[in-house]
C-alpha positions as CSV (number, residue, x, y, z in Angstrom):
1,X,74.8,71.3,131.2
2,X,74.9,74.9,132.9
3,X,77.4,76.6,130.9
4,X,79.1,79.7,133.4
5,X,79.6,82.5,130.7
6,X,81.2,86.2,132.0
7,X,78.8,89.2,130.8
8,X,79.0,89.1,126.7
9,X,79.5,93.1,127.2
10,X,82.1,92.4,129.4
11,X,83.6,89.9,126.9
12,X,83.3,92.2,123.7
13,X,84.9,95.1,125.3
14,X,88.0,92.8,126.5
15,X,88.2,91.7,122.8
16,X,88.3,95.0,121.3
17,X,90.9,96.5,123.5
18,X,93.4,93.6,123.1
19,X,93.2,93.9,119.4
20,X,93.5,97.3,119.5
21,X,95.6,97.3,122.6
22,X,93.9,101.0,123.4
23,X,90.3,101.4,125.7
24,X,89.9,104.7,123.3
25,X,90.1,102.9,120.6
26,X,87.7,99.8,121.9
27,X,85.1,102.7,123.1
28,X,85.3,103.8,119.6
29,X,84.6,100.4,117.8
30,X,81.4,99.7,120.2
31,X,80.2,103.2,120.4
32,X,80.4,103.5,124.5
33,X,82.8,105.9,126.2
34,X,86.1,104.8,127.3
35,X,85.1,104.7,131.2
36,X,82.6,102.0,130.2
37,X,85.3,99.8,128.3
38,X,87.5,100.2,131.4
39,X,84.7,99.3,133.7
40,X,83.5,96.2,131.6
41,X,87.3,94.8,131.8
42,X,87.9,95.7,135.3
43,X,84.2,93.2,136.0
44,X,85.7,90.5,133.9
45,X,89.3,90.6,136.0
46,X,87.1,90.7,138.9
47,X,85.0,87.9,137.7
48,X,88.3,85.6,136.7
49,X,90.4,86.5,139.3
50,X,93.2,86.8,136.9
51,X,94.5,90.1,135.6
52,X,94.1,90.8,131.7
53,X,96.1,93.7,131.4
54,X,99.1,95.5,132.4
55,X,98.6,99.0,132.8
56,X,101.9,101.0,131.8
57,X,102.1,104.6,131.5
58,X,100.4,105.5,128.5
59,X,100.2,101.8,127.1
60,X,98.2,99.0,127.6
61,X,99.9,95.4,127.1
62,X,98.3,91.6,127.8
63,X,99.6,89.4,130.4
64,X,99.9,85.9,129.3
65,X,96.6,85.0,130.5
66,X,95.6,87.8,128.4
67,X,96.8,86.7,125.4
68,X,95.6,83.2,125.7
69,X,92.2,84.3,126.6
70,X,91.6,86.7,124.1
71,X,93.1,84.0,121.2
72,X,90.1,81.9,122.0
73,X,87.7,85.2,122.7
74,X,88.3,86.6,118.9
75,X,87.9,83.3,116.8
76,X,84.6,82.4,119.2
77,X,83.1,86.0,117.9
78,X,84.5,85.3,114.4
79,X,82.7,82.2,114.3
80,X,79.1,83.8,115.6
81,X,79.2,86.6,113.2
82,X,80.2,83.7,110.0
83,X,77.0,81.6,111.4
84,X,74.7,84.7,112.1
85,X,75.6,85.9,108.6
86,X,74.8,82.2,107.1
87,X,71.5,82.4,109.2
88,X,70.3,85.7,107.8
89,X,71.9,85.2,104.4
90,X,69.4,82.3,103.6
91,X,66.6,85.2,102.9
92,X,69.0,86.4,99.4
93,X,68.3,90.1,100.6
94,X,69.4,92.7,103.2
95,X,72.1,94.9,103.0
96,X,75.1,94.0,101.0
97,X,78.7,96.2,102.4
98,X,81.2,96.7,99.7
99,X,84.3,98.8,99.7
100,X,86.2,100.1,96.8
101,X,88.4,102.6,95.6
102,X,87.1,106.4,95.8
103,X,87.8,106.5,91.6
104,X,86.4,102.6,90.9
105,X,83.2,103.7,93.1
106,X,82.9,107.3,91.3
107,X,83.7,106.0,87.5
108,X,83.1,102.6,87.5
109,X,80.6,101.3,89.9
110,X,78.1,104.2,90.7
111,X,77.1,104.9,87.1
112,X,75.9,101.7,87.1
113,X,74.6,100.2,90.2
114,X,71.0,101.4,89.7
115,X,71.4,98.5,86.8
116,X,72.3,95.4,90.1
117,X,68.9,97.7,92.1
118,X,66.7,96.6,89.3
119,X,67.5,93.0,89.0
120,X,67.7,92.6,92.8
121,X,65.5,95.0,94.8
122,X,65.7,92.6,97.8
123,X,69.4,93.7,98.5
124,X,70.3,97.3,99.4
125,X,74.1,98.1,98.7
126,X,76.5,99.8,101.1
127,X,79.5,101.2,99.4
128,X,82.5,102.4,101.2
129,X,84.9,104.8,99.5
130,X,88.4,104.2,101.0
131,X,92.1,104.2,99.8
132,X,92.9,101.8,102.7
133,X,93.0,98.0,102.3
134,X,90.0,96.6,103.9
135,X,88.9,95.7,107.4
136,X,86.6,93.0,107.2
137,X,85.7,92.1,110.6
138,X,86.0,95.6,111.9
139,X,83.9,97.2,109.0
140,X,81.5,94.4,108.8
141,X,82.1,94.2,105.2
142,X,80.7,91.8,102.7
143,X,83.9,92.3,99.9
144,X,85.8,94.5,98.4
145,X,87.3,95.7,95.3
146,X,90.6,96.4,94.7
147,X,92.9,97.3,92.8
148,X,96.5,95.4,92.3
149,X,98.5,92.3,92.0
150,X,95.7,90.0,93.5
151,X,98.0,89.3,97.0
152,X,95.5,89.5,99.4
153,X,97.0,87.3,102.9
154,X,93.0,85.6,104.3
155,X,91.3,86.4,101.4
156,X,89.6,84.8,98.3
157,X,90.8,87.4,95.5
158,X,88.7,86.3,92.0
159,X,90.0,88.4,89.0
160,X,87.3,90.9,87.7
161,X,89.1,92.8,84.6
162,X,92.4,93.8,83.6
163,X,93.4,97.3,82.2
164,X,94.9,99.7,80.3
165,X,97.0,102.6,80.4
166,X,97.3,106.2,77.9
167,X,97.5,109.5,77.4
168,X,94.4,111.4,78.1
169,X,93.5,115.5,77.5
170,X,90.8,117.5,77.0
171,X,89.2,118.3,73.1
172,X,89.6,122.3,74.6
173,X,93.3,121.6,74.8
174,X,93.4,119.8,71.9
175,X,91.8,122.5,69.9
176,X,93.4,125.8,71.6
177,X,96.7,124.4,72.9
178,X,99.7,123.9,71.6
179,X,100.0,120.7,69.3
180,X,99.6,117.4,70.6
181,X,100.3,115.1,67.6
182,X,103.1,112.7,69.1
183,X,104.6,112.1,72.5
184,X,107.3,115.0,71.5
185,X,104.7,117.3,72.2
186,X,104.2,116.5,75.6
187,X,107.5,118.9,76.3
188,X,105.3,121.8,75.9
189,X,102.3,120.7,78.1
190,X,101.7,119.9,81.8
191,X,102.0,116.8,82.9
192,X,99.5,115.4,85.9
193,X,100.9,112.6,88.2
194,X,98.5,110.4,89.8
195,X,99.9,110.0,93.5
196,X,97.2,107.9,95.3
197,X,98.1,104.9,96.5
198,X,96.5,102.6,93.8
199,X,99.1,104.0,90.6
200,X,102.2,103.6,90.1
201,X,104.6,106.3,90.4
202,X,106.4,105.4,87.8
203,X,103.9,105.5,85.0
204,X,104.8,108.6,83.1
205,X,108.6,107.3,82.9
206,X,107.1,104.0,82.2
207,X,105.2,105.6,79.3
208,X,107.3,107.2,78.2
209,X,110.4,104.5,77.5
210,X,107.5,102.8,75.8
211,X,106.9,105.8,73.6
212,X,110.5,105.7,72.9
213,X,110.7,109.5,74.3
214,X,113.7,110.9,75.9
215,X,113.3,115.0,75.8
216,X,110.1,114.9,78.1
217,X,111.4,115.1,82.3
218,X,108.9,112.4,83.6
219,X,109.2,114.2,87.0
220,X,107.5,117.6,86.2
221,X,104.3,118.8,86.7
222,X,101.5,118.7,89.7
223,X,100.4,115.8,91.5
224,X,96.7,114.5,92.7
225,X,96.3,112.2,95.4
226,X,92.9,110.3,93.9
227,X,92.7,109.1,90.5
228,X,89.2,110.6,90.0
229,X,90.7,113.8,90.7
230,X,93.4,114.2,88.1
231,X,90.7,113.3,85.4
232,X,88.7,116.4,86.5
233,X,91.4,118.2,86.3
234,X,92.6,117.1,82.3
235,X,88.7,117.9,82.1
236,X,89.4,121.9,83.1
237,X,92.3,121.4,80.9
238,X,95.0,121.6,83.1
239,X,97.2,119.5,81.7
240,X,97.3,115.9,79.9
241,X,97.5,112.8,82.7
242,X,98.2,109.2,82.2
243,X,95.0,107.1,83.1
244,X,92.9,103.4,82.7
245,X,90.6,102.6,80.6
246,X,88.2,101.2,83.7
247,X,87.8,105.3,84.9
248,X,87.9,107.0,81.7
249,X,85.3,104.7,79.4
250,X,82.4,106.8,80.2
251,X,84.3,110.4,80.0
252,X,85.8,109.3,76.4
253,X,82.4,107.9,75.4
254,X,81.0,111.7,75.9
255,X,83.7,113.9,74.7
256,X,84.8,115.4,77.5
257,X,88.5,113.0,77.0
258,X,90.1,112.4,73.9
259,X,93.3,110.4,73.9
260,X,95.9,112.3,71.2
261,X,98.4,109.1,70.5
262,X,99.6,106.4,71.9
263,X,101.1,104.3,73.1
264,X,98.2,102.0,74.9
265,X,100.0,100.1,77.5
266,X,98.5,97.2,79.6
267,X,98.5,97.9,83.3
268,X,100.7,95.6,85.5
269,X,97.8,95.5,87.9
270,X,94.3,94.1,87.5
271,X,91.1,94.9,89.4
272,X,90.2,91.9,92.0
273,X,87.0,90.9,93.9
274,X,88.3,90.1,97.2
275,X,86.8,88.0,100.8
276,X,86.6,85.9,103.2
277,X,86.3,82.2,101.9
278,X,83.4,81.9,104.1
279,X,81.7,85.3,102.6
280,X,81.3,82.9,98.9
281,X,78.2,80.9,100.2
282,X,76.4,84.2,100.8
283,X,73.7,84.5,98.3
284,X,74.0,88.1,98.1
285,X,77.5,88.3,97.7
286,X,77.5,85.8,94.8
287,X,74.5,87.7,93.0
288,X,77.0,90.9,93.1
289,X,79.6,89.1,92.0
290,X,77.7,87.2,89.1
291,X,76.6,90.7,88.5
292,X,80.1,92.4,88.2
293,X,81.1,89.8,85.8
294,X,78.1,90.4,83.6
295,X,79.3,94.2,83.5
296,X,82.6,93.4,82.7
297,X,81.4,91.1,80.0
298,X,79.2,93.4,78.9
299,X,81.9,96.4,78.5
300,X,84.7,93.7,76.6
301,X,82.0,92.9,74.4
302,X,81.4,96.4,73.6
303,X,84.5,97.4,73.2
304,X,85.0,99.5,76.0
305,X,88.0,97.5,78.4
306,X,89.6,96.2,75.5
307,X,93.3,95.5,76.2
308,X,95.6,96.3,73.4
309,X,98.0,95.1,74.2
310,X,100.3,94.9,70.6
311,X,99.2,98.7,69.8
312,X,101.5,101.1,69.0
């Protein structure tokens, strides 16, 4: 049987503008200029004799044919990129896309990754750096790591490692500064506040009711928006920051952190490898994943994630 398909272009650029409801936005997923997404859609109208679109000023809403059509449009194209990645993945190599948190990728993973290179040449590693919580189909990602409470809605979310939470300053400040021998002390120093989107805001006050400290304001002192950047700046010895274990292993391992007291805290969130149930059959993907859980195993073992949880 002949089957009578519309023009795939025609199809992928109807696709992409319903789910973004914007041509601009369409043109900018597929790389073609906005005229071309308009054109493609007019030919497909033309082609169905039904119209797709209503065309307000300034907005861009489906009729109900529209919304029916594209329904069956998106999980048609979801199910020929799952089979073309199950056809390609049967070779074990190619490129593997992560995406992870600016300070996981910068402290965690990078410092390590040439380690997964050696074992498995075959597979070259995309990372993307990113805040945001991530896009699968529309950044043609492989998985992701995040960080959090493991409520991911479509996703298979396996724990990776849990944390932990403490002071943190620099030996200079230590040495030069003025004494930092017990949470009191912290009323004479500046205290950093890690503002991204991954901590919790209320960390220092947190820390501080464990600490059994009332005099120090938990509100003062500068903020950072990336929790990579607030350890560079303890590092210049601006002030003493609250951070986890996962980022600052490596900078306490060489001296350039020292933690002054406690107390060590577990986190109340845990790091999470996180995709599409389809994405675990991949061979790549579950040669990352085998390998992150080496690493992991690897640092407990050596003492360098342990969660102390009863110290004081």
């Amino acid at each position: 049987m002949t089957r009578r398909l519309p023009s795939l272009n025609a199809l992928r650029a109807f696709e992409a503008a319903a789910r973004h409801l914007s041509f601009t936005k369409a043109a900018e997923e597929l790389h073609v200029t906005q005229a071309a997404i308009s054109h493609q859609v007019k030919t497909l109208e033309e082609q169905l004799a039904l119209p797709l679109f209503r065309r307000l000023n300034r907005r861009l809403l489906l009729t109900d044919a529209g919304q029916t059509y594209v329904s069956s449009l998106t999980e048609a194209f979801d199910g020929i990129a799952e089979a073309t990645e199950r056809a390609t993945a049967q070779r074990g190599g190619g490129s593997l896309r992560i995406s992870t948190l600016p300070s996981m990728a910068a402290k965690w993973l990078l410092p390590r990754l040439s380690r997964f290179r050696a074992r498995h040449p075959e597979i070259d590693v995309f990372v993307s750096a990113s805040h945001g919580l991530a896009d699968f189909r529309r950044d043609d990602l492989h998985l992701a790591i995040r960080y959090g409470k493991g409520n991911y809605p479509g996703l298979e979310a396996v724990h990776l490692m849990d944390d932990e939470i403490f002071v943190v300053c620099s030996p200079q400040l230590m040495a030069s500064g003025p004494p930092l021998s017990n949470p009191a002390d912290l009323r004479r120093h500046t205290l950093l506040h890690d503002i991204s989107v991954e901590a919790d805001r209320r960390d220092w006050r947190v820390w501080l009711e464990r600490a059994g400290e009332t005099g120090v304001d938990p509100e003062r002192g500068p903020g950072f928006s990336d929790s990579n950047l607030i350890l560079e700046a303890v590092m210049a010895g601006e002030g003493v920051a609250l951070t986890r274990r996962s980022l600052a292993a490596g900078d306490l391992a060489a001296g350039r952190l020292v933690i002054p007291f406690g107390p060590i805290r577990p986190s109340s969130n845990r790091y999470y490898i996180a995709y599409p149930r389809a994405n675990a059959e991949i061979p790549k993907v579950r040669k990352f994943t085998d390998w992150l859980h080496e690493e992991v195993a690897a640092d407990q073992a050596a003492g360098r994630l342990e969660v102390t949880a009863s110290r004081r």
